[in-house]
C-alpha positions in Angstrom: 197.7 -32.0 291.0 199.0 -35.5 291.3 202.7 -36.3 291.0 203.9 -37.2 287.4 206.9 -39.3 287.8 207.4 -39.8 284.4 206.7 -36.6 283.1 209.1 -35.2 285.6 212.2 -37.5 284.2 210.9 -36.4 280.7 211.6 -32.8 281.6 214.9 -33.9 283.3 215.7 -35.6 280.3 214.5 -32.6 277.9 216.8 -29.9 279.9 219.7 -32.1 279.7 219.0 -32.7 276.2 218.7 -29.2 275.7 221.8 -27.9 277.2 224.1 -30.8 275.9 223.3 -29.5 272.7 224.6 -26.2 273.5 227.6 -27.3 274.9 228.4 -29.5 271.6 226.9 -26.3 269.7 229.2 -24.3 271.5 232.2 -26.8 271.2 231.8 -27.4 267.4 232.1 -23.6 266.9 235.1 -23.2 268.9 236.5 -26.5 266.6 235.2 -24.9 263.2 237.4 -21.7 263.9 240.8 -23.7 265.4 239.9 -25.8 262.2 239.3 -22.9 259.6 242.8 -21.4 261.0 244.7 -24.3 260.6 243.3 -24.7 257.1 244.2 -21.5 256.0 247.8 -21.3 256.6 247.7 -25.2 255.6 246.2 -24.0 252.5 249.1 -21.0 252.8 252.0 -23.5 253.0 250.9 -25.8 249.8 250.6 -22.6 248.1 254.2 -21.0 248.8 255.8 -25.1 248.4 253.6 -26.0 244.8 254.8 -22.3 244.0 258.4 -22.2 245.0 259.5 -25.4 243.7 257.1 -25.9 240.2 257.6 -21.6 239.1 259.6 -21.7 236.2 262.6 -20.1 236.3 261.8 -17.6 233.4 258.7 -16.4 235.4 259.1 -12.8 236.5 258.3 -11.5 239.8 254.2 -10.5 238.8 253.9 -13.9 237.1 255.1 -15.8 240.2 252.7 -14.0 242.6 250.3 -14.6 240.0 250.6 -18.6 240.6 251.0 -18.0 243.8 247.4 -16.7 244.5 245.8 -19.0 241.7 246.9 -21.3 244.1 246.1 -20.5 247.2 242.1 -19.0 245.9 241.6 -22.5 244.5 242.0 -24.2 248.2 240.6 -21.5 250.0 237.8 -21.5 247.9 237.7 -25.8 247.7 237.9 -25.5 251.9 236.1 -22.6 252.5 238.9 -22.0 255.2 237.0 -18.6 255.0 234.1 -17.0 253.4 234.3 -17.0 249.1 233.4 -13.3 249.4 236.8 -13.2 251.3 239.0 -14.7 249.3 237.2 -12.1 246.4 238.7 -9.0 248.8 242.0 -11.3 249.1 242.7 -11.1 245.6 241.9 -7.6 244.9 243.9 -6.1 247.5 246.8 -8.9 246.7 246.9 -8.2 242.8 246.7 -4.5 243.2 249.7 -4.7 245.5 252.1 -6.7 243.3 251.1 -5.1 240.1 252.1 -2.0 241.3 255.6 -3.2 243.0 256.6 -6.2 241.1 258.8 -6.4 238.3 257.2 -8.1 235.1 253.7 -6.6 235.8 251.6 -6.1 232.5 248.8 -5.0 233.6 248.5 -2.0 236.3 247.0 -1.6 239.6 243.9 0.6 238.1 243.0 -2.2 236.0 242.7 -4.7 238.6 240.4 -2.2 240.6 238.5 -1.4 237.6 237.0 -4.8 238.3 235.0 -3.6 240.7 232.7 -1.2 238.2 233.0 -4.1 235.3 230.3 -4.7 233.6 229.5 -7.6 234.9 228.9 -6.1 238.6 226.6 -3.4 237.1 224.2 -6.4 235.4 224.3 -8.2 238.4 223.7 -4.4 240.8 220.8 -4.1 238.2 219.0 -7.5 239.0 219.3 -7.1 243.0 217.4 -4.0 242.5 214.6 -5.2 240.7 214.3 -8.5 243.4 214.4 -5.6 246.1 211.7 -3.7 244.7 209.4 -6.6 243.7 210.1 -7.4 247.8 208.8 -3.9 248.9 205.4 -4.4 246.8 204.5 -7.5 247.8 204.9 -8.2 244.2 206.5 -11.5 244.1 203.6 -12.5 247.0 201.0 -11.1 244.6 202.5 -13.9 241.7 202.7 -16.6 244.1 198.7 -16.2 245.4 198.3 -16.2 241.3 199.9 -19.0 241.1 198.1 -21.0 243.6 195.1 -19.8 242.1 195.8 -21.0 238.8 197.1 -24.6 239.4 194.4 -25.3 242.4 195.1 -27.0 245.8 196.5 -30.6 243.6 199.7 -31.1 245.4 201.4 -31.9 242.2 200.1 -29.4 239.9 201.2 -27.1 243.6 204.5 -28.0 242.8 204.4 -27.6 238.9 203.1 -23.8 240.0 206.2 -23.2 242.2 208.8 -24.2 239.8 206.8 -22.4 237.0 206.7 -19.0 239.1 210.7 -19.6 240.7 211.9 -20.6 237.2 210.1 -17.0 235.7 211.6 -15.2 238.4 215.1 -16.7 238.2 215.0 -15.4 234.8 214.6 -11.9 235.4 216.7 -11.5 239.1 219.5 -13.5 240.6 218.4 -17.1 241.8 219.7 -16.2 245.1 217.2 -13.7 245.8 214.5 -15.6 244.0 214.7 -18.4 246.4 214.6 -15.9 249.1 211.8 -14.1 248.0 209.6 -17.6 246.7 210.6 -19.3 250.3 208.6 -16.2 252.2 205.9 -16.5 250.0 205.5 -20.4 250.8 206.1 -20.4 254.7 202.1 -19.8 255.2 201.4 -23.0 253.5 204.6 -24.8 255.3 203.3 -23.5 258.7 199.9 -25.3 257.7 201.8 -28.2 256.9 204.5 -29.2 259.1 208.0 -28.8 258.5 208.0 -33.0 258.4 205.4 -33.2 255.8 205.9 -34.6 252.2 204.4 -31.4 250.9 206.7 -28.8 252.8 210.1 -31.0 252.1 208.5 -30.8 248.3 208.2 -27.5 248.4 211.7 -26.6 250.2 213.5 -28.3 247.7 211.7 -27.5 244.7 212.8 -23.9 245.4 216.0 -24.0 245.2 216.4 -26.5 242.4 214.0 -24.9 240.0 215.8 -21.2 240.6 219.3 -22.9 239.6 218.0 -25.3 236.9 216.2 -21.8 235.3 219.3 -19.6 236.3 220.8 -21.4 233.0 218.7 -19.6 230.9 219.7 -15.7 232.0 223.0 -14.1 232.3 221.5 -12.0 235.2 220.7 -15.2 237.3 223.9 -16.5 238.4 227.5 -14.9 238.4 228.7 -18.2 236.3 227.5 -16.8 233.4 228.7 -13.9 233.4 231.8 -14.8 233.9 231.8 -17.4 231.1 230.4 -14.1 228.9 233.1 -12.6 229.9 235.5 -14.2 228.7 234.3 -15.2 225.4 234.0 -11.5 225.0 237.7 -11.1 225.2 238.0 -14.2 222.9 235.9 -12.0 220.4 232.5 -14.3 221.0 229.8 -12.0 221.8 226.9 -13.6 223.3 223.9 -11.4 224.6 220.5 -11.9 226.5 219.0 -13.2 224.1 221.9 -15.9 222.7 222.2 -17.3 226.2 218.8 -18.0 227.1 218.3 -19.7 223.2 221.2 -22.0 224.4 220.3 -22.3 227.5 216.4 -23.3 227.4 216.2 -26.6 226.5 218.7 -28.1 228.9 217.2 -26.5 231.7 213.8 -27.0 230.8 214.2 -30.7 230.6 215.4 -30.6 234.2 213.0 -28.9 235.4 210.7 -30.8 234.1 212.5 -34.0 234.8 212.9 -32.9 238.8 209.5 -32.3 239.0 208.7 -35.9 238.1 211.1 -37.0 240.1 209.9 -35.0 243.2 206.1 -36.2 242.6 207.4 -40.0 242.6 209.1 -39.2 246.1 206.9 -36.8 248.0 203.7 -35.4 247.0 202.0 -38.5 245.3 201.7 -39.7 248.9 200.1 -36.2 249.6 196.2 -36.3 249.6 195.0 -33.4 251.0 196.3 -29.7 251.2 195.0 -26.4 252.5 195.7 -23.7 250.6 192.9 -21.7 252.0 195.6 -18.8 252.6 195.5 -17.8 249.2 192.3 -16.3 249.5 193.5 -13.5 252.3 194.2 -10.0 251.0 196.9 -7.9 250.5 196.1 -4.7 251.7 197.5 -2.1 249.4 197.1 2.0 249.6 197.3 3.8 247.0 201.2 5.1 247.8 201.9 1.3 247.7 200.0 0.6 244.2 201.2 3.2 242.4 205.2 1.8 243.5 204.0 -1.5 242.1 203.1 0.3 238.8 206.6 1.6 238.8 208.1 -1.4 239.7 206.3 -3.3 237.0 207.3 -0.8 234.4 210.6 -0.7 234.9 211.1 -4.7 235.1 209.2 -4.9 231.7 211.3 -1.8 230.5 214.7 -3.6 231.6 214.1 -7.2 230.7 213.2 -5.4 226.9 216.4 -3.9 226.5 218.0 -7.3 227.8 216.6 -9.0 225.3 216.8 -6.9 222.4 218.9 -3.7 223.5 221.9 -5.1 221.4 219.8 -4.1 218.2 220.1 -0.6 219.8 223.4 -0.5 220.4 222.4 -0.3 224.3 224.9 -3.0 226.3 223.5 -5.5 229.0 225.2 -3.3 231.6 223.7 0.0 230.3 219.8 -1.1 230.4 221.1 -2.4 234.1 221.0 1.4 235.0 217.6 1.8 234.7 216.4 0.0 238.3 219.2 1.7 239.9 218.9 4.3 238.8 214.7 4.8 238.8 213.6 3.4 241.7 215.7 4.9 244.3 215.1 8.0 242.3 211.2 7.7 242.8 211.4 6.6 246.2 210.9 2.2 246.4 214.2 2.0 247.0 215.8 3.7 250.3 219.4 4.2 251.5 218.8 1.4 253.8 217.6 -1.1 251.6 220.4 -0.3 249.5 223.0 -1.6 252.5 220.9 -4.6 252.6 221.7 -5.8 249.2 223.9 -8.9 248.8 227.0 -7.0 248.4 229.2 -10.1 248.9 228.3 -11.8 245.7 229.6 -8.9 244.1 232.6 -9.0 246.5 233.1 -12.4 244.8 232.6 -11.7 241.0 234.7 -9.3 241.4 237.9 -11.0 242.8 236.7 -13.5 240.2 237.0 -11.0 237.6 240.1 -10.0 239.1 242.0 -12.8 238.8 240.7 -13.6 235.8 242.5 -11.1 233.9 245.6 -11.8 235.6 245.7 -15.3 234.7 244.9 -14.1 230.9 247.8 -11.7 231.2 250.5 -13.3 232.7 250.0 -17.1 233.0 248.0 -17.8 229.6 251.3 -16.7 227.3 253.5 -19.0 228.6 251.3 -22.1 229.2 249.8 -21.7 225.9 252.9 -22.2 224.1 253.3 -25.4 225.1 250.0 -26.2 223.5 250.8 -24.8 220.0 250.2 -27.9 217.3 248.3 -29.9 220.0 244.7 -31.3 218.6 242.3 -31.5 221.1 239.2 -33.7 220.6 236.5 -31.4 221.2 233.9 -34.2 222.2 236.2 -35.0 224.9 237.4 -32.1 225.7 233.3 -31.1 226.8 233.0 -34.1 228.5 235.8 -33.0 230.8 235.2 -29.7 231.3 231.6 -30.6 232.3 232.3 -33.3 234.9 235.2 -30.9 236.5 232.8 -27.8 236.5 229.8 -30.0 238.2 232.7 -32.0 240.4 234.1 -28.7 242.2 230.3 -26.9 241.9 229.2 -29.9 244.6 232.1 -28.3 246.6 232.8 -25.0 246.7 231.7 -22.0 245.4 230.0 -22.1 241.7 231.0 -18.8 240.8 234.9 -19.6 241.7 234.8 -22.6 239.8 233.6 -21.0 236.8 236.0 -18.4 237.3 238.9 -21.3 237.6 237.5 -24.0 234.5 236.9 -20.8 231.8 240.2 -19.5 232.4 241.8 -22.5 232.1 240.2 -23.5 229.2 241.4 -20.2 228.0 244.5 -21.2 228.1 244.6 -24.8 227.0 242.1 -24.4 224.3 242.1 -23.7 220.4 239.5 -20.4 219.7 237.3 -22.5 217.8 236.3 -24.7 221.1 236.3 -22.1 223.5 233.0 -21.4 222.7 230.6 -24.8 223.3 233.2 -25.3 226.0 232.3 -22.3 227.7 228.8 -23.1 227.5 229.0 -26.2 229.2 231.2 -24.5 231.6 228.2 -22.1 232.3 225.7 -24.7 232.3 227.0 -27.1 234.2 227.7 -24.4 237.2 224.1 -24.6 237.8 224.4 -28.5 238.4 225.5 -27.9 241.7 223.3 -29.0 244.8 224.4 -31.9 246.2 225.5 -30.3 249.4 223.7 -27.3 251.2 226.8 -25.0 250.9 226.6 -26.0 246.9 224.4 -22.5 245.8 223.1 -20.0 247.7 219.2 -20.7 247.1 220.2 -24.3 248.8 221.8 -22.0 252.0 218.6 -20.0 252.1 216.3 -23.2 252.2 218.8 -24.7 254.9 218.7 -22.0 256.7 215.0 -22.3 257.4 216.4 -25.6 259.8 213.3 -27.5 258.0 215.9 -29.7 255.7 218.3 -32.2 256.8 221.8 -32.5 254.1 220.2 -35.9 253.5 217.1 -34.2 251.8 219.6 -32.2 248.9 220.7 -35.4 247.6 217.7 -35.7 245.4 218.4 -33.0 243.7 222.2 -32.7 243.8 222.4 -36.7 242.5 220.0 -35.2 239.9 221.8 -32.3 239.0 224.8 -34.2 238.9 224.3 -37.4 237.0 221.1 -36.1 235.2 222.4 -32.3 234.3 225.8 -33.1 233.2 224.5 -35.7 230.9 222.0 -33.5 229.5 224.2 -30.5 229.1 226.8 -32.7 227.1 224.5 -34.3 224.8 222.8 -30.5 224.0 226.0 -28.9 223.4 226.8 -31.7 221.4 223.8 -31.5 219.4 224.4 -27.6 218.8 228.5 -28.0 217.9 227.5 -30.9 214.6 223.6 -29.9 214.0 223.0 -26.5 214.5 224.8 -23.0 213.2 224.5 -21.6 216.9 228.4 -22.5 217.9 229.6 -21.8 214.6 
């Protein structure tokens, strides 16, 4: 074989390539966790200075500590110094210890870990369940080849099909594990495609947009809502199912419709052919595994009932969350292992959300809100605020703590009558996060996949942003003056 000088120095070139890469792989890690260290006692020493010299002097000891880890969640969670779920622990642990030693505490260490079995978890618990099961029958594969079938091998009526099936799914499980569970479906047709190809970036994006634009519509989707829920319960609003997804459906059906458009115009109208020949292979199921997806299929249609219209039973959100829990590990689609597996970490988070939540309520909100007595607040600004803080801090760090944050602080600074259509733009606007690929989990799944540059999220984060926030403002504005809903 004759000598390839060129080819030679290409391979040169490759390995150095290669291993340079490594070594500024390796050296960037080393600088991310020097970096992560330094910002976390940076973050530490704001905290104890904004906290030692702005504390009012009538504060007791719980109310102090109290402002003290406000404080220092809101820049760990803004620098992500380290993991959200983290900080979730941090707060626990760190409430439950100065409630039960500090002087001034009102509420008691048993109520802060009560957090972790709030209602809120158990809704949440009940959705990764259902996503699991769905996984283990090839269910959600099984909707996606229907889909395919249905809207035909037009790469923009491909696209329409994924956001239809993500946006259903989103509905009825968390969005994280929708865009987990759609993304596996797709790679077959991405393979066939190329990772550079109009249609797979279409695709990778359209995932995790559509299961955050639809996550507006359920309180299972995203923790956000919940939250918000939350605490409009303890503000005597109740909201179920049913309520939220009526307030939430037309905002986040225009922008799914809206981003579908807008991802057409940039991607798959240059798209002429597609092979979806996939769609025709079959799943092989026995009879073990058909009869799981019966059971599976029963119990999603028996639990998304009683969400929608369990409160004319008297049954709670949480309660008719007990039912996939309970029933499929029971009949054997769920094991002990695929029970570790679950995202436990979210709940981590919602519950040091939770957490802190009801300390703020308890010991901050009395003494700030005084201040406010007599104070008229223009509601149509006040939502116009609200929303472009909630989609600001969504962009960069952790939706769930923002909404945690904004509805607590609205809480406080808010008359009764506007904590309503405030939290709902609160809860809305959480889900007009994506600019960044840290934004939302369903954009960390999709990056994951090392298919998407951050350059490619700016479609649908400059969407969410600009596009979403106006949207949400205009519909909750609509609903306050021309409808009874926020009466």
């Amino acid at each position: 074989m004759a000598f390839d000088y060129f080819d030679q120095i290409r391979k040169i070139r490759t390995g150095i390539r290669f291993y340079s890469e490594l070594l500024i792989e390796a050296s960037w890690n080393v600088w991310n966790i020097k970096t992560r260290v330094g910002i976390f006692f940076f973050s530490l020493l704001v905290s104890l200075g904004i906290t030692y010299f702005f504390t009012p002097e009538v504060f007791t000891d719980a109310q102090t500590y109290t402002l003290f880890i406000l404080i220092f969640s809101v820049l760990l969670w803004a620098t992500e110094a380290i993991p959200p779920f983290a900080v979730g622990i941090m707060i626990i642990g760190f409430l439950v210890y100065t409630m039960g030693n500090m002087e001034g505490a009102t509420i008691s260490p048993k109520e802060i870990s009560d957090t972790w079995s709030d209602s809120v978890i158990w809704i949440f618990l009940g959705g990764f369940f259902l996503s699991e099961g769905m996984r283990k029958t090839n269910l959600d594969l099984s909707l996606f080849k229907k889909t395919i079938s249905l809207f035909g091998a037009n790469p923009n009526m491909l696209i329409l099909g994924i956001i239809i099936v993500t946006s259903v799914l989103s509905l009825i499980i968390s969005n994280t594990a929708t865009a987990a569970m759609i993304l596996a479906s797709v790679m077959p047709l991405i393979d066939r495609e190329g990772k550079d190809s109009n249609m797979s970036k279409a695709i990778l994006i359209s995932i995790p947009v559509a299961a955050t634009f639809a996550g507006m519509m359920s309180m299972v989707s995203t923790p956000p809502n919940l939250i918000v829920v939350n605490v409009l319960r303890s503000k005597g609003f109740e909201v179920s199912f049913t309520q939220w997804f009526v307030l939430g459906f037309v905002p986040a059906l225009i922008l799914l419709i809206g981003f579908w458009f807008a991802v057409v115009k940039k991607y798959t109208s240059k798209v002429t052919e597609l092979d979806v020949s996939f769609v025709n292979e079959t799943i092989h199921l026995t009879k073990s595994l058909r009869l799981q997806r019966m059971i599976v299929v029963v119990v999603l249609t028996v639990t998304v009932m009683l969400w929608m219209f369990g409160n004319r039973l008297n049954i709670p959100t949480a309660g008719a969350a007990m039912i996939p829990i309970m029933f499929l590990p029971m009949l054997g689609i769920i094991s002990a292992e695929d029970v570790r597996k679950l995202p436990w970490d979210t709940l981590m988070l919602v519950a040091g959300g939770l957490a802190l939540g009801m300390a703020i309520k308890e010991l901050l909100a009395p003494y700030y809100s005084q201040f406010l007595e007599g104070i008229e607040f223009n509601v149509v600004v006040v939502i116009i605020i609200f929303a472009i803080v909630t989609v600001l801090f969504s962009n960069i760090m952790s939706s769930t703590a923002t909404a945690t944050i904004v509805i607590n602080i609205a809480a406080i600074v808010l008359p009764p009558e506007q904590i309503l259509p405030v939290g709902l733009v609160i809860g809305l606007c959480s889900s007009c996060g994506l600019f960044l690929p840290v934004s939302t989990p369903p954009n960390a799944i999709v990056f994951g996949t090392g298919m998407l540059k951050q350059k490619d999220f700016r479609l649908g984060g400059m969407f969410g942003a600009v596009v979403g926030t106006i949207v949400i403002i205009v519909w909750v504005l609509i609903l306050q003056y021309l409808t009874p809903f926020l009466k």
